[in-house]
C-alpha atoms as an extended CHARMM CRD file, in Angstrom:
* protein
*
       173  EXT
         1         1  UNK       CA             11.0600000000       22.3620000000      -22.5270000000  PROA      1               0.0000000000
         2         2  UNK       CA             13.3640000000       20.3910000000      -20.3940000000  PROA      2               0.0000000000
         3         3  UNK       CA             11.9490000000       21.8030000000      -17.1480000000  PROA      3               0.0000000000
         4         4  UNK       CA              8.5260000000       21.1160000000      -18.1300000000  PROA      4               0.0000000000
         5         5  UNK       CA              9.6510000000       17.5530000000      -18.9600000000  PROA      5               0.0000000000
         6         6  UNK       CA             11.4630000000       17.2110000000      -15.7220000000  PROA      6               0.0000000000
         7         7  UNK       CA              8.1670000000       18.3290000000      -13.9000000000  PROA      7               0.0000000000
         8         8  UNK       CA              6.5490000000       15.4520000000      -15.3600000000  PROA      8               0.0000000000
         9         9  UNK       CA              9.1940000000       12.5810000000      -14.8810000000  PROA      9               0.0000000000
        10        10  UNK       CA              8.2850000000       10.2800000000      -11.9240000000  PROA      10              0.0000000000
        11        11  UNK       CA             10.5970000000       10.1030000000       -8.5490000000  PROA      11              0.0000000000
        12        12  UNK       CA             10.9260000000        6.8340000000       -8.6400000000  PROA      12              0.0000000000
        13        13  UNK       CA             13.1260000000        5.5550000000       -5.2470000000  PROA      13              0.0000000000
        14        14  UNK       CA             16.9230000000        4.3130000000       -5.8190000000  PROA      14              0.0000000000
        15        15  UNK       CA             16.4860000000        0.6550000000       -4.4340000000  PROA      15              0.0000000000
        16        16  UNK       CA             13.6340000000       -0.0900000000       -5.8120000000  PROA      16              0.0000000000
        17        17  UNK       CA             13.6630000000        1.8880000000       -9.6670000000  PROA      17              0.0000000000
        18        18  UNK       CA             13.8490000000       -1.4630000000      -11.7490000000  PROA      18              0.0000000000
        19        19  UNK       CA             11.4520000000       -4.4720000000      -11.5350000000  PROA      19              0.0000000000
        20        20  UNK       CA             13.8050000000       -7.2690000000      -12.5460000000  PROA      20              0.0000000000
        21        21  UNK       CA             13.1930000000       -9.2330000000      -16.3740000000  PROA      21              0.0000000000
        22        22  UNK       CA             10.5570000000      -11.8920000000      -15.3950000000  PROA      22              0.0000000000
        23        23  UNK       CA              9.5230000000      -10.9000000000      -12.1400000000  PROA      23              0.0000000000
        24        24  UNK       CA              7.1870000000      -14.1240000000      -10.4490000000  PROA      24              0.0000000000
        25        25  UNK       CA              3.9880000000      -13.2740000000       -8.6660000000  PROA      25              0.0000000000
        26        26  UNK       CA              4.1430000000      -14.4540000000       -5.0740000000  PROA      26              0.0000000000
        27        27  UNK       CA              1.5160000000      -17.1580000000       -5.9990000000  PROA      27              0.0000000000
        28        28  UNK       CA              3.5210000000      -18.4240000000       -8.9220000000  PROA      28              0.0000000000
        29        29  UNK       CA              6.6130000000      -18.6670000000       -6.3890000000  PROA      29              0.0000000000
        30        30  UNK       CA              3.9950000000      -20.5920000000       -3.8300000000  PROA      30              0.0000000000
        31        31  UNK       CA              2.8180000000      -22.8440000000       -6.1700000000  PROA      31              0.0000000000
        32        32  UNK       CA              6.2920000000      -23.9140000000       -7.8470000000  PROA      32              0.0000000000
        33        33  UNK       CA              9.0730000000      -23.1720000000       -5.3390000000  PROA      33              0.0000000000
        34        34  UNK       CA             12.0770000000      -25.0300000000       -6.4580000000  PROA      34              0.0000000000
        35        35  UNK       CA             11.6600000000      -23.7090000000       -9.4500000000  PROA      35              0.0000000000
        36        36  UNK       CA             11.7800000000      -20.4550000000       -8.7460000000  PROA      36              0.0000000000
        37        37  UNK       CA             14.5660000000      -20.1440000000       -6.3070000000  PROA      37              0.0000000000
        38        38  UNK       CA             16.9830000000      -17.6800000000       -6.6230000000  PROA      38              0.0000000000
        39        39  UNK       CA             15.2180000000      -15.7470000000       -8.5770000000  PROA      39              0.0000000000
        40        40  UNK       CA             14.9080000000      -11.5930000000       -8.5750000000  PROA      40              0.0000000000
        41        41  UNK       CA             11.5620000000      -10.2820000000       -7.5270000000  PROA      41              0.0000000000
        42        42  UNK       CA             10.4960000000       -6.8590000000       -6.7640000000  PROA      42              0.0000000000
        43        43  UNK       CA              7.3730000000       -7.0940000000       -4.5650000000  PROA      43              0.0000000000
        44        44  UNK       CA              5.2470000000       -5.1450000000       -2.7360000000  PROA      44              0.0000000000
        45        45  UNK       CA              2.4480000000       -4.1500000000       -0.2270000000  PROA      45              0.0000000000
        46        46  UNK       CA              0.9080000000       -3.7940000000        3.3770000000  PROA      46              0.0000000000
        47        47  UNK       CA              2.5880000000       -4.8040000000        6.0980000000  PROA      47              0.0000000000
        48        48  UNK       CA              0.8850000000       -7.0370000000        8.5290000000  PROA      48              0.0000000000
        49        49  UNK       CA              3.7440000000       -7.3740000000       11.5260000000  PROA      49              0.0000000000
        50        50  UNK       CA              7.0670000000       -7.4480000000       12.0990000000  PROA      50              0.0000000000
        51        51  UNK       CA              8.7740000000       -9.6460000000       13.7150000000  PROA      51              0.0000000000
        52        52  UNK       CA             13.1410000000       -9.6700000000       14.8070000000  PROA      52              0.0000000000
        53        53  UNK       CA             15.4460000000      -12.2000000000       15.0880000000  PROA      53              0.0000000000
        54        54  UNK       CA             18.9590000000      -12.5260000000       16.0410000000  PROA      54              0.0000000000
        55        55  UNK       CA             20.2300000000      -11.3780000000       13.2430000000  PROA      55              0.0000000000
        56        56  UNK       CA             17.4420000000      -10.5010000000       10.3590000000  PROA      56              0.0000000000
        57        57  UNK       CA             13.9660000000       -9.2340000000       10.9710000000  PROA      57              0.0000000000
        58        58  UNK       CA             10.7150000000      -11.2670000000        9.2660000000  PROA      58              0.0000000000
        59        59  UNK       CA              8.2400000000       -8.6670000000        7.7310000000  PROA      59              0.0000000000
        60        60  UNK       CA              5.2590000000      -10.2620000000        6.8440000000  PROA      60              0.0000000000
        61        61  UNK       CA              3.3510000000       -8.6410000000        3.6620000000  PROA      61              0.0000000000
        62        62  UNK       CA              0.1290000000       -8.4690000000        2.1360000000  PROA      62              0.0000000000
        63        63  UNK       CA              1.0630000000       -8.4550000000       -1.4770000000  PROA      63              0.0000000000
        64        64  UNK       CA             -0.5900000000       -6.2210000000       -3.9720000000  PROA      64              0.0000000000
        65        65  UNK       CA             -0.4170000000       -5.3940000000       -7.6010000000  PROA      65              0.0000000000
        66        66  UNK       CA              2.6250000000       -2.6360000000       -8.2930000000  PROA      66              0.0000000000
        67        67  UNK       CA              2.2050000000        0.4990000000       -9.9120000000  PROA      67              0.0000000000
        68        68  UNK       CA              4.9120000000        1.9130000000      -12.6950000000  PROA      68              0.0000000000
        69        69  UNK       CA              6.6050000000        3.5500000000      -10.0560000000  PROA      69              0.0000000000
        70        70  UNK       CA              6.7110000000        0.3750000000       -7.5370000000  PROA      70              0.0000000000
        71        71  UNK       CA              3.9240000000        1.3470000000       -5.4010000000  PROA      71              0.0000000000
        72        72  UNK       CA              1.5900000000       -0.5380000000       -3.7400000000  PROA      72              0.0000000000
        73        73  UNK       CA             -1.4430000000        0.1330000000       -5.5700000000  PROA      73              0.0000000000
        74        74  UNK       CA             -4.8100000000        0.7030000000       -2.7430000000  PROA      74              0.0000000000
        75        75  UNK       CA             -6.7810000000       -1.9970000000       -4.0440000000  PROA      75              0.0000000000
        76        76  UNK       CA             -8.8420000000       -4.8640000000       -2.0470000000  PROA      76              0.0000000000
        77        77  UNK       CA             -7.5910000000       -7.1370000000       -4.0400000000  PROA      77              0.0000000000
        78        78  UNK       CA             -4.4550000000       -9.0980000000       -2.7690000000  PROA      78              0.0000000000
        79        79  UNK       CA             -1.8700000000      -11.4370000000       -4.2270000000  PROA      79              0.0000000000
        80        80  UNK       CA             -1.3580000000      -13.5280000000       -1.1460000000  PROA      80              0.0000000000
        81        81  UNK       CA              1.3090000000      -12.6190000000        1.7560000000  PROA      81              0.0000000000
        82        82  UNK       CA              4.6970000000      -12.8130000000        1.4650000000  PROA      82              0.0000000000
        83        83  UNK       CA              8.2900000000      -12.6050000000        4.2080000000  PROA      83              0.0000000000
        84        84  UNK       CA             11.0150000000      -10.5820000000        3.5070000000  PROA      84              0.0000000000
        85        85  UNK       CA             13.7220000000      -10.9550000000        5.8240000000  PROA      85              0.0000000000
        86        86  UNK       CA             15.8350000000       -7.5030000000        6.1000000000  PROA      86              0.0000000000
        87        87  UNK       CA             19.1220000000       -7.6960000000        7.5690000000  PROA      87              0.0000000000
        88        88  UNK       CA             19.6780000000       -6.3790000000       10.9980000000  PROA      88              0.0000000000
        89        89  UNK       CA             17.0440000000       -4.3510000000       12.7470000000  PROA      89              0.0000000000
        90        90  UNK       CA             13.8270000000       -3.1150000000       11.4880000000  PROA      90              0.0000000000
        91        91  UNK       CA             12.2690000000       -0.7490000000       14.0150000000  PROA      91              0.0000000000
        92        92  UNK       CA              8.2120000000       -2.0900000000       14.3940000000  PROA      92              0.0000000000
        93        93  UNK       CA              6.8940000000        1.7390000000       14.8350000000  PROA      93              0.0000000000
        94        94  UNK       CA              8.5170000000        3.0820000000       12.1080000000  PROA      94              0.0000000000
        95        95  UNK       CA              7.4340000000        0.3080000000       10.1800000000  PROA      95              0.0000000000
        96        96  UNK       CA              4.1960000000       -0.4080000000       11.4630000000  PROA      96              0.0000000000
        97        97  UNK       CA              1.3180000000       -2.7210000000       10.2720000000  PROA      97              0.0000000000
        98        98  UNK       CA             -1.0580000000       -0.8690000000        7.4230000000  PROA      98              0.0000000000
        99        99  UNK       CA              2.1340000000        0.9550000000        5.8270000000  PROA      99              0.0000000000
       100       100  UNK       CA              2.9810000000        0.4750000000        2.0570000000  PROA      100             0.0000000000
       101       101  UNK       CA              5.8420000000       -1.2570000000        1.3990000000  PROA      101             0.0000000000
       102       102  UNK       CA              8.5930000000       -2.2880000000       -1.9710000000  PROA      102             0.0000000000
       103       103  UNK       CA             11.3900000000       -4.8180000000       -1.6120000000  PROA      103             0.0000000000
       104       104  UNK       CA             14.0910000000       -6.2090000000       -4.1670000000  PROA      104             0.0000000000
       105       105  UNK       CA             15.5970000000       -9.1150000000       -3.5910000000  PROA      105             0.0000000000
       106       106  UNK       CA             15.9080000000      -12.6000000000       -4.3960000000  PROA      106             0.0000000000
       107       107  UNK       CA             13.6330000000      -15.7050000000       -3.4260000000  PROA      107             0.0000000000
       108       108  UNK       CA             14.7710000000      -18.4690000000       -1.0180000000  PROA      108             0.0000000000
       109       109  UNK       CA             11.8310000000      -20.4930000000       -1.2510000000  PROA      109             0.0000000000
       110       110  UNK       CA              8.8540000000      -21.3850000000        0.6770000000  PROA      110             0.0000000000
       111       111  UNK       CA              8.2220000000      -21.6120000000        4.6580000000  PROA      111             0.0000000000
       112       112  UNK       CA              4.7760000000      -22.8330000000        6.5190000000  PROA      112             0.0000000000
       113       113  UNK       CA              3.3240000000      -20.5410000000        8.6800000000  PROA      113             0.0000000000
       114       114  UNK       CA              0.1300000000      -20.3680000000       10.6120000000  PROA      114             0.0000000000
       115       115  UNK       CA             -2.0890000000      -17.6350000000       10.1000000000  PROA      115             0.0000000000
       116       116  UNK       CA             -4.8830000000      -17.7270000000       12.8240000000  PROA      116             0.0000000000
       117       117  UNK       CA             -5.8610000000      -22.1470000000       12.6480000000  PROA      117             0.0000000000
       118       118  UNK       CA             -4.4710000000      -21.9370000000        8.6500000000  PROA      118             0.0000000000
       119       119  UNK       CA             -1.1310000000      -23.3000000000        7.8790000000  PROA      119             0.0000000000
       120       120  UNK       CA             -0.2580000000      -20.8940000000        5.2290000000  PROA      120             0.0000000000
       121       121  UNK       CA              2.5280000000      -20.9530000000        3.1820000000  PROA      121             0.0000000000
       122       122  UNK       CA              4.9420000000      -18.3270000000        2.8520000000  PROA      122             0.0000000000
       123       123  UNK       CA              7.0630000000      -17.3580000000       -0.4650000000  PROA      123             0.0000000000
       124       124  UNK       CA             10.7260000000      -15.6480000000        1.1990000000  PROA      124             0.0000000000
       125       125  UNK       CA             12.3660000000      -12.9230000000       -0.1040000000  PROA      125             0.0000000000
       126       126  UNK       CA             15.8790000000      -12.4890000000        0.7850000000  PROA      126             0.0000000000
       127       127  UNK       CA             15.6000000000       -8.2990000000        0.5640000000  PROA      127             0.0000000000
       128       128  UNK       CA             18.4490000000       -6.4310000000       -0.7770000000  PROA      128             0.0000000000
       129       129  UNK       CA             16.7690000000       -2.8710000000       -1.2060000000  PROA      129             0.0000000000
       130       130  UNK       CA             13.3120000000       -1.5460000000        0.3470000000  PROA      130             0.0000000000
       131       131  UNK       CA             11.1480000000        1.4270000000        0.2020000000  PROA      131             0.0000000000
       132       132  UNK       CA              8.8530000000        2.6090000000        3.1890000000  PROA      132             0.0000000000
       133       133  UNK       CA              6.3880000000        4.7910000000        1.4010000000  PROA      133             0.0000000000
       134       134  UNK       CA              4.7630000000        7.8470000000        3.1850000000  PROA      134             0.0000000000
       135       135  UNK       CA              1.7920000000        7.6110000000        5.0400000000  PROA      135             0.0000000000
       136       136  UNK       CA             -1.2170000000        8.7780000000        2.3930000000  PROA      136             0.0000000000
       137       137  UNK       CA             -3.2410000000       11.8560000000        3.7870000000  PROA      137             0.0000000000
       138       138  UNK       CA             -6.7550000000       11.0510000000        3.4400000000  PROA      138             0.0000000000
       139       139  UNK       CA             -9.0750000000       12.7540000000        1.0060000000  PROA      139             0.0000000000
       140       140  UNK       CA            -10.4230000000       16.4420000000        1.9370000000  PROA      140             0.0000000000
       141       141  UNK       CA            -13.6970000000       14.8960000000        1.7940000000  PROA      141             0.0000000000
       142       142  UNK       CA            -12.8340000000       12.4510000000        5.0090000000  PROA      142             0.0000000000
       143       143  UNK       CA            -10.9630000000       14.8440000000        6.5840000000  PROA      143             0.0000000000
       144       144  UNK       CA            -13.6590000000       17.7150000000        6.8280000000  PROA      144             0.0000000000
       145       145  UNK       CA            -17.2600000000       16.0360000000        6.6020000000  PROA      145             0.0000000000
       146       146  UNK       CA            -20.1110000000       17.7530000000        5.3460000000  PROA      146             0.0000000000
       147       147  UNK       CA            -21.8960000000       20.1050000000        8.2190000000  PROA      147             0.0000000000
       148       148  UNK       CA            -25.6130000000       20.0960000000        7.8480000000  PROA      148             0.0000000000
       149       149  UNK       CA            -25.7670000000       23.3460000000        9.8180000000  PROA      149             0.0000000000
       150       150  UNK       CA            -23.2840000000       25.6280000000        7.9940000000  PROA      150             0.0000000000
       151       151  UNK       CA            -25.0870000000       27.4780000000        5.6310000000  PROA      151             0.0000000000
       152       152  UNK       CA            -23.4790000000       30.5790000000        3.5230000000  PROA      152             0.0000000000
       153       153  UNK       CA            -24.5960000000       33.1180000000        4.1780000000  PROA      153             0.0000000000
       154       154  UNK       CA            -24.2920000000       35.0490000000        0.4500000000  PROA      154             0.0000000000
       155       155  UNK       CA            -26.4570000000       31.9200000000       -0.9760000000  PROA      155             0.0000000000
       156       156  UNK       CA            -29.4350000000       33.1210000000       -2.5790000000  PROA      156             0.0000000000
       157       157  UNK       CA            -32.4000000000       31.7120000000       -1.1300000000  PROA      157             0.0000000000
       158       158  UNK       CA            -35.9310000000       30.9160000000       -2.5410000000  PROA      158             0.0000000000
       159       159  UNK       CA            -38.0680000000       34.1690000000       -2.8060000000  PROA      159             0.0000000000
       160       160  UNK       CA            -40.3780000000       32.7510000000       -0.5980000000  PROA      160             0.0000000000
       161       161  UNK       CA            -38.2040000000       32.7800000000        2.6730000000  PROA      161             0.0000000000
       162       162  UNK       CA            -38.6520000000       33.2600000000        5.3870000000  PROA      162             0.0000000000
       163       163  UNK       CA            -42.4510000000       31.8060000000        4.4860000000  PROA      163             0.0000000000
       164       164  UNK       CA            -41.9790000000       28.1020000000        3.5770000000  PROA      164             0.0000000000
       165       165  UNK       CA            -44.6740000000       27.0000000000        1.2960000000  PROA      165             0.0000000000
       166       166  UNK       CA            -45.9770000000       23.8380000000        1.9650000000  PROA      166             0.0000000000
       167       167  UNK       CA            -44.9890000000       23.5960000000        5.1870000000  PROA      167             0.0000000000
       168       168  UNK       CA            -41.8280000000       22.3660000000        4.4320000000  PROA      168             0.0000000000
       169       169  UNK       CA            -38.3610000000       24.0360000000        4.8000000000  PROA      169             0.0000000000
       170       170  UNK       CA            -36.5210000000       22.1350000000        2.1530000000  PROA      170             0.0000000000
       171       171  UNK       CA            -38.3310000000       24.1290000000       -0.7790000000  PROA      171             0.0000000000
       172       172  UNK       CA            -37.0250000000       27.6240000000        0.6590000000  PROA      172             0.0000000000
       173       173  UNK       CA            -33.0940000000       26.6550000000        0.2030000000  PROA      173             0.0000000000
C-alpha cells in the first residue's frame, strides 16, 4: 500500500513546495504596491528575456495561473508580466525565453518599464528560490504527422478493389 501511495504522491521541487498564506496576484501587487511590499509570493510563468547586471540578473516573466504542484499551467491566458531579480548570474541559454518558470520570494514593489511604445509597469520579486522546469516534449501527434500515403498493408479493403465503383477511389478503402 505504501508503494502504491508513493507512486501517486507528486515531486513537487524543494524551493518552490509551499505557496506562501495569502499569496497576491501580480495584478493585485500592480495595482496597490505599497501595500503589498514585503510580502511572500510564489509566482510563476514564461520567460520573456533575461537581462544581467552587476550584481543580480532581471528575468522578465509572463505570469500564468499555478498548478498544485507550482507549475506554470499552458494556458493563453496571462496574469500580466512580472521581474524577478536572482542574485548573481543567470546564464540566458539555459534559461532562455519560452521556458516555464517558479520563483519564491518577496515583493519590493513596482518599477516602469517600456514594453515596445507602452510604459508598463512591473511588480519585483526579490527571488529567494526558483525552479527551471523541463522543456515539454510535444504531443506524438505533432511530432509524427499523419502520412496520406502509408497505407497498411493487413487493412481489409472494400470487396470491390481493385474496381472502384463510381469512379471514385475513396469508396474502395
Amino acid at each position: 500500500m505504501a508503494a502504491l501511495l508513493a507512486g501517486c504522491a507528486t515531486q513537487v521541487p524543494e524551493p518552490i513546495r509551499e505557496a506562501p498564506p495569502g499569496n497576491p496576484s501580480p495584478e493585485a501587487v500592480r495595482d496597490a504596491p505599497d501595500a503589498l511590499k514585503g510580502e511572500r509570493v510564489r509566482w510563476g510563468g514564461t520567460i520573456v528575456s533575461v537581462t544581467n547586471k552587476a550584481d543580480h540578473t532581471e528575468v522578465e516573466i509572463v505570469a500564468r495561473p499555478l498548478d498544485s504542484d507550482g507549475e506554470p499551467k499552458a494556458v493563453d491566458r496571462s496574469l500580466g508580466r512580472f521581474l524577478a531579480r536572482v542574485p548573481g548570474f543567470v546564464d540566458p541559454a539555459v534559461y532562455a525565453a519560452g521556458r516555464h518558470v517558479t520563483v519564491t520570494g518577496t515583493v519590493t514593489g513596482v518599477v516602469e518599464q517600456p514594453i515596445g511604445e507602452y510604459s508598463y509597469r512591473f511588480p519585483v520579486v526579490a527571488v529567494d528560490g526558483r525552479y527551471l522546469w523541463p522543456k515539454r516534449q510535444p504531443a506524438a501527434r505533432d511530432r509524427y504527422p499523419y502520412d496520406p500515403f502509408w497505407y497498411d498493408p493487413w487493412y481489409r479493403r472494400s470487396m470491390f478493389y481493385p474496381y472502384c465503383p463510381y469512379g471514385a477511389p475513396r469508396y474502395c478503402w
